[in-house]
N, C-alpha and C positions, 0 to 999 in steps of 0.2 A: 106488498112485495115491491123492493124496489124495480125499475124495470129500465136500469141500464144496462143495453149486452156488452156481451162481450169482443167488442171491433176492437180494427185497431187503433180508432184512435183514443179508447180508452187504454188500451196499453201503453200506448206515446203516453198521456197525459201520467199514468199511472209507474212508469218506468223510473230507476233514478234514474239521478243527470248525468252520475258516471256510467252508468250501461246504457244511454240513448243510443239512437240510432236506429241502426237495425235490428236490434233487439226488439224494435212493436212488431215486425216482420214475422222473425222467427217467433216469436209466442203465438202470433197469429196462427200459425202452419200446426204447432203444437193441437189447436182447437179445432184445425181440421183432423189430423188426425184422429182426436178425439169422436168426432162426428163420426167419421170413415169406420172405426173401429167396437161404437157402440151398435150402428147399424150390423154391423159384420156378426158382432157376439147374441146379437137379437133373431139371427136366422141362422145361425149355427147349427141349430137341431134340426131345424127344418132342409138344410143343404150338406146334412153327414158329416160335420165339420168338427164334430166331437173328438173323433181320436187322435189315436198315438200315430205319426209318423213311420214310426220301429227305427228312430234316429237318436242318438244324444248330441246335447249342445256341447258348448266348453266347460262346463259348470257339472257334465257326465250327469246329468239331468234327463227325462226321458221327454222327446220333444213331442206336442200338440200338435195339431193343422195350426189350431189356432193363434200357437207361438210363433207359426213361421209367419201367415199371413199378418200378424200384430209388427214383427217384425221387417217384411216387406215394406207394407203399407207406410214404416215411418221414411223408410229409406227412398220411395217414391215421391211422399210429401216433401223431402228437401233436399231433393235431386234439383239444382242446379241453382240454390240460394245460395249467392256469394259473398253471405255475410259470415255461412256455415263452411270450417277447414274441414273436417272429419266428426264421423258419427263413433261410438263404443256403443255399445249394447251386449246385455247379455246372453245376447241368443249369435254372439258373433265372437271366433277367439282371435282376430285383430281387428283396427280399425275398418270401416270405410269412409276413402276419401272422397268429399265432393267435389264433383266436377265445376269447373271456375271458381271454385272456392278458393283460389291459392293465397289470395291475399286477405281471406278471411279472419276476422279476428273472433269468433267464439266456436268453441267446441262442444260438441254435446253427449253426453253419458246418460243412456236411456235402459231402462226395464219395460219393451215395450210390453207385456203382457204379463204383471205380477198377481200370484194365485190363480193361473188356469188348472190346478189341477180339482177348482172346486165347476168348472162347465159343465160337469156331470150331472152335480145335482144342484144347479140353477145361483151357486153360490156368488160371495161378492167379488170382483176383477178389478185389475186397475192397472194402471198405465204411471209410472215415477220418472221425471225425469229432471236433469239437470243440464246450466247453459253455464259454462265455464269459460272464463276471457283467455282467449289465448295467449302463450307466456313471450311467442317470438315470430312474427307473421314474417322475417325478413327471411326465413330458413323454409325447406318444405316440410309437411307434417308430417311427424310420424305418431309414432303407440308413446312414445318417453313424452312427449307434450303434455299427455294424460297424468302423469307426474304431479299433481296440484295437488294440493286439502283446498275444502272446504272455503277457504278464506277468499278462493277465485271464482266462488260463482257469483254470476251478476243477477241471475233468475233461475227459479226450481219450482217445483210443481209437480202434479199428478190431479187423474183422472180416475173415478168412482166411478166402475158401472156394475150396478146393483137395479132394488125398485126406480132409482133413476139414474142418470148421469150429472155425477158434478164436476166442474176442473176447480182445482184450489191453485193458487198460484201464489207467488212474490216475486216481484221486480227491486228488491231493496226497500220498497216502502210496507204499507199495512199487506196482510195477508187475508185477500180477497179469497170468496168461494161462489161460482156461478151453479146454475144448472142448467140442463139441457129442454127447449121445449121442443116436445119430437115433433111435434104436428107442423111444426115449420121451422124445424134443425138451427135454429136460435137460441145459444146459451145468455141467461139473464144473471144478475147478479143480486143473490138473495141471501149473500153473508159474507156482509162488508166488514172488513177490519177485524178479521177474528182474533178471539182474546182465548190461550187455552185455558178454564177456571182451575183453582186451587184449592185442595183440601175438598174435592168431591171425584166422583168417576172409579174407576175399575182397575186391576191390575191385568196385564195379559201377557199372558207366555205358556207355553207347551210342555205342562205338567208330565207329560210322559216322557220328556226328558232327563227327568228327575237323574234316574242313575247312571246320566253320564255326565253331572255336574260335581265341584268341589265338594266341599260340606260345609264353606262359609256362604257359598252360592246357593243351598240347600235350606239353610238356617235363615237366609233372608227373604229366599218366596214363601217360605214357612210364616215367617210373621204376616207377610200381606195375606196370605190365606187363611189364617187364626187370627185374622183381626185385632192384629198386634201391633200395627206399623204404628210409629208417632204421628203421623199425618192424617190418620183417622181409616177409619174402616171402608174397606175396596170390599166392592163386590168380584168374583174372577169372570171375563170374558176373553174367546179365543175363537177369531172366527177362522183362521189357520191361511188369508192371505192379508199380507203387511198393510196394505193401501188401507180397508177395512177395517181391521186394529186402529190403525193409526188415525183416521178421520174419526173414531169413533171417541179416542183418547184426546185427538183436539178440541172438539166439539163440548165434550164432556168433560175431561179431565181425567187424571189419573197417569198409567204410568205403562209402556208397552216395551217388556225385554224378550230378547235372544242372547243370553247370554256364551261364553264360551265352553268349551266340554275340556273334559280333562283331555284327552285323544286329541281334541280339535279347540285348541283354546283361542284358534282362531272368529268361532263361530261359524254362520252359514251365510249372512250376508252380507252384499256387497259393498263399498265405500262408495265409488265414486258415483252409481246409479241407485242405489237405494239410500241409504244409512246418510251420506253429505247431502242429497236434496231435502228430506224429511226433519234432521236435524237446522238445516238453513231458514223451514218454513217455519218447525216449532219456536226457534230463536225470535223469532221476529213475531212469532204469536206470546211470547213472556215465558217460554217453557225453556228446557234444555235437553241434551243429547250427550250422552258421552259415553267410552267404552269401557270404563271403568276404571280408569288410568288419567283421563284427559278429556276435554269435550273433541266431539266427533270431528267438529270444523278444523278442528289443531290438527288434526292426522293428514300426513301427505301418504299418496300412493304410490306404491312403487310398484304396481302392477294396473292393466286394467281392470282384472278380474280380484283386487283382493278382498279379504273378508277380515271383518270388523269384527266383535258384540257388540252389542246395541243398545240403551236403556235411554228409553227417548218419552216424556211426556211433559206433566206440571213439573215446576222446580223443584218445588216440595219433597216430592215422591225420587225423581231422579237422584236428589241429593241424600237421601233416607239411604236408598238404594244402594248407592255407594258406599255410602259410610260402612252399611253392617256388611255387604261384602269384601270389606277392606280393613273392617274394625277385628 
């Protein structure tokens, strides 16, 4: 195993040259959080921290302890870093601004707790987030600064807490993946330069969706499941939170959608904290991301909370994908 951690001054060294700076900083803070919040999910059961609130987010989502503490916890880790203008998250329906951040030039769009609703039965969790350069440091911040695609992050990532904790990240360059050694709360890096493979790995998406999709959306999960696709035979996997899917589809390859519903053709997830960090990391692992119209990066937001579909793995499969729901 290799046994460089994760500091900061592998981040400096690891950063591009256009997002230097303060950017080793904020990733650094990212990995505490990380820490803070694998510990936190590790005593969960043991400290009653299982349930529901009997609150909804902005997402009219039903809130966890553990969504608020995830989302606490990030907003405490970068309390008072004035590299950071304002946080989004989607356990929050406006901005928060950080304090002395005024002349901060990055913004960050966070999921801090994606798939708690598998806590129950011990399932996989994860943390998505993205660091977006900001568009106008000369004005004060508001929610419309969130306003970007894709093409303005300088660094994105997320955090795997499952049988272990890994952070994957990218700073513009290779797409690193660490892990966590608990025994003394030091993540090492043990998946350097990830490459997603092609032409092997699983299809994933939530077959019980079925009848609230098109029937060219129908006809294309159809063929990945009858071992039909041109790209070669998927096996189906769905572990029902994104982080999960997704590190599973990096790793391995293959292809992970949410596609849009007739009702809601918007889909379920988010742009600027899910859907544009995941698509930023697979790009840079050799995969692609798109909504079915455009790659994901192309899309600007016009909300903090909007929602995408999603069809984000190998090229291969992505562009398979496309075609027959479009053919």
């Amino acid at each position: 195993m290799n046994r460089f951690t994760l500091s900061e001054q592998f981040f400096r060294d690891q950063a591009s040259a256009a997002a230097s700076g303060g950017l080793s900083t904020v990733l650094n803070r990212f990995s505490l959080v990380a820490r803070m919040l694998a510990s936190e999910i590790m005593r969960a059961g043991f400290c009653g921290k299982l349930g529901y609130t009997g609150t909804s987010n902005v997402q009219d989502e039903e809130v966890r302890e553990l969504d608020v503490i995830s989302n606490d916890t990030t907003l405490q880790v970068f309390e008072n870093v004035p590299m950071v203008a304002a946080i989004a998250s989607e356990e929050m329906e406006d901005i928060h601004i950080i304090p002395g951040g005024e002349n901060g030039k990055y913004l960050i769009a966070i999921d801090p707790l994606d798939g708690s609703g598998n806590v129950d039965v011990a399932g996989q969790m994860g943390t998505i987030f993205g660091v977006y350069r900001r568009p106008d440091v000369s004005k004060p911040v508001t929610a419309d600064d969130f306003k970007l695609s894709g093409r303005s992050l300088v660094a994105a990532g997320y955090v795997l807490y499952g049988p272990c904790t890994m952070m994957v990240y990218s700073a513009g360059g290779p797409v690193n993946g660490f892990t966590l050694d608990r025994s003394i709360g030091t993540f090492f890096l043990t998946h350097p330069d990830l490459k997603i493979p092609e032409g092997s790995g699983a299809y994933s998406i939530n077959e019980a969706n079925e009848p609230k999709w098109d029937e060219n959306t129908r006809k294309m999960v159809a063929t990945f499941r009858t071992q039909q696709a041109d790209v070669g035979q998927r096996s189906g996997r769905y572990a029902g939170a994104l982080v999960g899917d997704f590190h599973r589809t990096l790793l391995k390859g293959g292809i992970y959608m949410y596609p849009g519903e007739v009702n809601k053709p918007n889909g379920k997830l988010r742009l600027l904290y899910e859907n544009a960090p995941l698509a930023y990391l697979v790009e840079r692992a050799g995969g692609a991301a798109s909504n079915g119209e455009m790659p994901i990066l192309d899309v600007v937001a016009d909300s903090l909370h909007q929602r995408t579909p999603l069809f984000i793995g190998s090229k291969g499969d992505v562009e398979e994908a496309i075609r027959r729901m479009n053919g």
